[in-house]
Backbone bond lengths (Angstrom), bond angles and torsions (degrees), N, CA, C in turn:
res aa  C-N    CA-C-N  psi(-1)  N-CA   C-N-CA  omega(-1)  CA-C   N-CA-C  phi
1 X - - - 1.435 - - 1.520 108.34 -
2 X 1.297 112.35 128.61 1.738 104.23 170.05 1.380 104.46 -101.68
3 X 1.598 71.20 155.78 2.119 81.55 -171.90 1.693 99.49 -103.02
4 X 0.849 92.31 160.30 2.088 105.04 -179.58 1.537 92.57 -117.46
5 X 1.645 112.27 134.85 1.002 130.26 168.66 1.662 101.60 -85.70
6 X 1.338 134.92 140.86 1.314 123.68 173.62 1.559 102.29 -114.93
7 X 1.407 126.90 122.18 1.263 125.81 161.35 1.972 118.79 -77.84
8 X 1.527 74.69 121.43 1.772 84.45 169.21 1.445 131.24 -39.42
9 X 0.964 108.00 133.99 1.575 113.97 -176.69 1.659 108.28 -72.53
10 X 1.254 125.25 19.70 1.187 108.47 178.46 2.002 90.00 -153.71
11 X 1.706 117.72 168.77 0.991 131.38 -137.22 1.765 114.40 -89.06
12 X 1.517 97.61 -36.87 1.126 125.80 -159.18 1.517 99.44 -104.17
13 X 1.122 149.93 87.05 1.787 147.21 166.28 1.869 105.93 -99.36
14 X 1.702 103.36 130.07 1.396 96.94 -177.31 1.842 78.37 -113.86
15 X 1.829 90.74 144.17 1.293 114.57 178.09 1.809 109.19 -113.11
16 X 0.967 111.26 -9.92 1.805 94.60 143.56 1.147 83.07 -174.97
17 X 1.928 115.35 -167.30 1.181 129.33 159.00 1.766 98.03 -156.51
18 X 1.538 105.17 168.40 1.536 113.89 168.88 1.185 106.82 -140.80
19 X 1.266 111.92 -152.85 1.801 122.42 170.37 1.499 102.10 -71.72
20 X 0.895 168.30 -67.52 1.261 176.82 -144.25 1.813 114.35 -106.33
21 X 0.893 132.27 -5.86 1.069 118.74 -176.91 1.664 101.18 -160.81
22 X 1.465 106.02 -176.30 2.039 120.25 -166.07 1.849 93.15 -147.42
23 X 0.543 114.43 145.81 1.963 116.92 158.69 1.218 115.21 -111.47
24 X 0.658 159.71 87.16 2.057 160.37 175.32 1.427 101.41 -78.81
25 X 1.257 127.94 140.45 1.217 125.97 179.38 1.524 113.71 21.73
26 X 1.041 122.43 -107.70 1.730 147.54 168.17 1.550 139.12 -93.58
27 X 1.745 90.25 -10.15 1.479 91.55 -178.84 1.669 97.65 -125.91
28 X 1.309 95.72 154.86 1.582 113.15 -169.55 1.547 96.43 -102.73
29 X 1.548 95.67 139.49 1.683 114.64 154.87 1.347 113.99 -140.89
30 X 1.553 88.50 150.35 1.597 126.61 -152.49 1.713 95.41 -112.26
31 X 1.273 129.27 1.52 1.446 134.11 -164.65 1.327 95.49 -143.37
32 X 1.885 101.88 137.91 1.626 101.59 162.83 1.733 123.73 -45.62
33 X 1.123 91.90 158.74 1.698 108.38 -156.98 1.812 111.64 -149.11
34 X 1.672 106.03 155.34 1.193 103.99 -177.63 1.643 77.72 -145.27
35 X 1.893 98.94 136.93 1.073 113.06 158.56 1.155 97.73 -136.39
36 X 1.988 100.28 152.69 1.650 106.49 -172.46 1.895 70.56 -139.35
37 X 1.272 109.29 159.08 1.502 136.17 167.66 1.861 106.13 -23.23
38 X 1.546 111.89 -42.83 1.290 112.71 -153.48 1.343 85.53 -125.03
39 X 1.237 144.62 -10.39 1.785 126.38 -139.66 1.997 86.91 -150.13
40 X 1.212 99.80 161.81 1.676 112.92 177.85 1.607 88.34 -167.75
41 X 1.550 92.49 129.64 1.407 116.15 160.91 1.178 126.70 -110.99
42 X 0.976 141.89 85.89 1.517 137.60 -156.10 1.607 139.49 -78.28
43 X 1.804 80.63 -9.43 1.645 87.36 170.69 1.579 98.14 -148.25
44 X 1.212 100.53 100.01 1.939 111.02 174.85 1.354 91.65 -91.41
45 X 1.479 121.81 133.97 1.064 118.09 176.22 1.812 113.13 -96.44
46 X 1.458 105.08 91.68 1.537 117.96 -167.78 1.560 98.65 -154.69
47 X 1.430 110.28 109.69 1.624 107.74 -170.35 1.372 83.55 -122.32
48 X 1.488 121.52 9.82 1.729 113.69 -178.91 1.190 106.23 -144.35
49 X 1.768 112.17 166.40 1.881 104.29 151.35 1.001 104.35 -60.16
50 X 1.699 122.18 -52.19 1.235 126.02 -148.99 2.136 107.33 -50.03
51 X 1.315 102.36 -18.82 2.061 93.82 -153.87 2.057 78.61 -109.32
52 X 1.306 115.60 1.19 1.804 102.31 156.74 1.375 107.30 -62.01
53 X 1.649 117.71 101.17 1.594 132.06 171.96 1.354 105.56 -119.83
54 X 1.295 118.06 -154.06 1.643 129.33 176.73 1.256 109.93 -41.50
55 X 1.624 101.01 -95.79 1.505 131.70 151.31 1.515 105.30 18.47
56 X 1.767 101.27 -76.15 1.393 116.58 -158.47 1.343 105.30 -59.52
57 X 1.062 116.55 -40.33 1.696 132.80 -146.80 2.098 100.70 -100.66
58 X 1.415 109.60 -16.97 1.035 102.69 168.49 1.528 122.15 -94.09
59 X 1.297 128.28 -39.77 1.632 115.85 143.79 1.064 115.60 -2.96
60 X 1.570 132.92 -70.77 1.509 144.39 -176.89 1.384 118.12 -62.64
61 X 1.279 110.60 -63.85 1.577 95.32 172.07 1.716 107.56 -75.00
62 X 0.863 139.82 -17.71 1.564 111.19 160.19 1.773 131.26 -52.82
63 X 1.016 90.58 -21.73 1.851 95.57 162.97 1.506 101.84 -80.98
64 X 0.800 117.64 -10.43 1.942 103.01 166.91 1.612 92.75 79.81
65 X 1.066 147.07 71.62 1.270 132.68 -175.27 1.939 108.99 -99.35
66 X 1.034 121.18 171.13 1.430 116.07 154.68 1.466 122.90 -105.47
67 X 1.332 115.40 -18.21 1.360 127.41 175.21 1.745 108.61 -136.91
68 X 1.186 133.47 146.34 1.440 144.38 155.69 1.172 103.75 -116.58
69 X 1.531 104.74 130.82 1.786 120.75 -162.80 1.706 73.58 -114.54
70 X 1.186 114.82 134.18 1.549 139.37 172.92 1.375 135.13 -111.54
71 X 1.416 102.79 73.25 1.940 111.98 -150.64 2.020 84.74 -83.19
72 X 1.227 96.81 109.34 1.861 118.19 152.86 1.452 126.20 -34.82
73 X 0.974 89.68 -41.43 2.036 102.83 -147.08 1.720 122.19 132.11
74 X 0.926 104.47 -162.42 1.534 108.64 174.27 1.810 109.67 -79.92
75 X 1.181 129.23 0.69 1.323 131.93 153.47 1.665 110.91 -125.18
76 X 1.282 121.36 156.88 1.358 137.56 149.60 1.383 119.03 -58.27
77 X 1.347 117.14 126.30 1.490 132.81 -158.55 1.277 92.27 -154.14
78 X 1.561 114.87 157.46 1.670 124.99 -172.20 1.535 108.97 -114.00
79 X 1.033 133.75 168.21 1.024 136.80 162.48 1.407 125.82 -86.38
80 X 1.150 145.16 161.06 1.409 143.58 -170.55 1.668 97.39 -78.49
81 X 1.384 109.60 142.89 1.428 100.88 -174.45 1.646 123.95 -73.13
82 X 1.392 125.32 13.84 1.320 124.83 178.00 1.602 97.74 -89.98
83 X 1.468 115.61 -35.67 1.440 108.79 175.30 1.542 125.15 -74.88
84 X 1.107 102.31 4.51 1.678 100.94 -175.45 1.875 96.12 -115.37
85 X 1.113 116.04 -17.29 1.142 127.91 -176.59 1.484 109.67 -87.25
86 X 1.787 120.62 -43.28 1.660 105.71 162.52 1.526 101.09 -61.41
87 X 1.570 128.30 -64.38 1.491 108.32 175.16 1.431 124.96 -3.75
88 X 1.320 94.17 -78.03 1.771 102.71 173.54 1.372 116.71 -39.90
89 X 1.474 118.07 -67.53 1.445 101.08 -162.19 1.738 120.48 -80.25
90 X 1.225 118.09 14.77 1.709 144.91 161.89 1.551 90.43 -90.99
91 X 1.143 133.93 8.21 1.866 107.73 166.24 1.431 102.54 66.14
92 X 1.432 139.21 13.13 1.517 126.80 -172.43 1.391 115.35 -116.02
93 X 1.220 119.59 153.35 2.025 105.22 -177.94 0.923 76.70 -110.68
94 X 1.810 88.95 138.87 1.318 106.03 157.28 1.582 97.41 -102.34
95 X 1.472 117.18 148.02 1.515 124.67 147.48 1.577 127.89 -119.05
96 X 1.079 116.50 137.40 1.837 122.23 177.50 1.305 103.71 -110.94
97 X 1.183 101.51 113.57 1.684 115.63 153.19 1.294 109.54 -142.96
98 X 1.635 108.78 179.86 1.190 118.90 -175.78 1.600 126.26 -47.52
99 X 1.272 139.37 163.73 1.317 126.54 -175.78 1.381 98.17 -74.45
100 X 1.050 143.11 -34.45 1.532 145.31 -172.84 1.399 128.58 -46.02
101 X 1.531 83.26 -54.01 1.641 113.10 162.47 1.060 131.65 -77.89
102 X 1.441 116.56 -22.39 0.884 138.40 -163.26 2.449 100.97 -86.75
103 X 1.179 63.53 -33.23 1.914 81.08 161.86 1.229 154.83 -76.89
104 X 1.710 89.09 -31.76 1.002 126.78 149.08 1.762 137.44 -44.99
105 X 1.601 83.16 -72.89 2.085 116.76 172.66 1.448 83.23 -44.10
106 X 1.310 130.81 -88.68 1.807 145.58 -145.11 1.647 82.51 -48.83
107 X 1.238 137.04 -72.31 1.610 117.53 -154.29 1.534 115.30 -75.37
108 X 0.921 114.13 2.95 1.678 116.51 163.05 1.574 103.40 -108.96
109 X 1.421 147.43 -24.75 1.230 115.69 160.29 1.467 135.74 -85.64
110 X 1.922 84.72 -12.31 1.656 98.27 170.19 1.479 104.54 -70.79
111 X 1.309 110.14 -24.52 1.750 86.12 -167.02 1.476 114.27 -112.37
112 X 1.829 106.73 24.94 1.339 136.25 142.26 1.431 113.72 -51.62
113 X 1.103 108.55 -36.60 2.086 120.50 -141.19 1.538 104.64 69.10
114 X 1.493 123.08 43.38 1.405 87.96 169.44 1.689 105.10 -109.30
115 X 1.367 100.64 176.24 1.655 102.53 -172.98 1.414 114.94 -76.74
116 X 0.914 116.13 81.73 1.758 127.46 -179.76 1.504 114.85 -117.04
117 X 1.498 97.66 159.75 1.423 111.24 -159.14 1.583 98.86 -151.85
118 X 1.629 116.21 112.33 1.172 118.39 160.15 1.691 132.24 -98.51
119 X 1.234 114.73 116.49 1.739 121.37 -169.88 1.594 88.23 -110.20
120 X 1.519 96.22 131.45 1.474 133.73 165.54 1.141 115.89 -101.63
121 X 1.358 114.12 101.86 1.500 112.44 169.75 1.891 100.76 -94.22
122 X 1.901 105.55 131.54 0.960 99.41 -166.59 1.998 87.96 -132.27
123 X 1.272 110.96 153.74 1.737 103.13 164.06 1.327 104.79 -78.08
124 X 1.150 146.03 36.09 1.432 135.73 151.51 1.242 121.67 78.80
C-alpha cells in the first residue's frame, strides 16, 4: 500500500516542541517564538511569564487571532491575571499549556482554518 504524505494547507506546521526548543517546519528554535498559520516570529522577546507585558501581548493580538495557545515550558504555568484579562476583553482565549501540547493544539486548529496563534515562551 503506498501512503500519501498530505501537505498542510497552511504555511507554518510545528513538528514538536519542549522546554528548550520549537520545530517549525524544518528549522529549529532555541528562542521564544510566535507561530500563526501564515506568519513566524522567531525571536519574541519573552524568556518568562514574568516579561508577558503590553509589548509582549500585542505582537499576538496583532495577528487578529481567535485563540492564543500559550506553550509554558515543559510544565503548565499561568499567566498573571492582567494578561489573561486583556485576552478577555479582545474576545480571544487565551490557553497555557505545556509547549508540547501546546504543539500539538496549533496543528489541529491550524489545520481546522481556525485563527490561532501559538507563543512559546522559551529561556533562550
Amino acid at each position: 500500500m503506498d501512503l500519501i504524505h498530505e501537505r498542510p494547507d497552511f504555511e507554518y506546521v510545528l513538528r514538536g516542541a519542549d522546554g528548550s526548543r520549537v520545530l517549525v517546519n524544518d528549522r529549529t528554535l532555541t528562542s521564544s517564538c510566535i507561530v500563526a498559520p501564515d506568519r513566524l516570529v522567531a525571536d519574541w522577546p519573552v524568556a518568562t511569564m514574568a516579561q508577558l507585558d503590553d509589548a509582549a501581548l500585542a505582537a499576538l493580538f496583532d495577528l487578529q487571532p481567535d485563540v492564543i495557545l500559550l506553550g509554558t515550558g515543559e510544565r503548565q504555568a499561568f499567566p498573571p491575571p492582567p494578561v489573561m484579562a486583556a485576552a478577555l476583553q479582545r474576545g480571544i482565549g487565551l490557553e497555557p499549556m505545556t509547549n508540547a501540547a501546546c504543539a500539538r493544539t496549533y496543528n489541529v486548529l491550524a489545520g481546522e482554518g481556525r485563527k490561532v496563534v501559538a507563543a512559546f515562551v522559551l529561556p533562550g
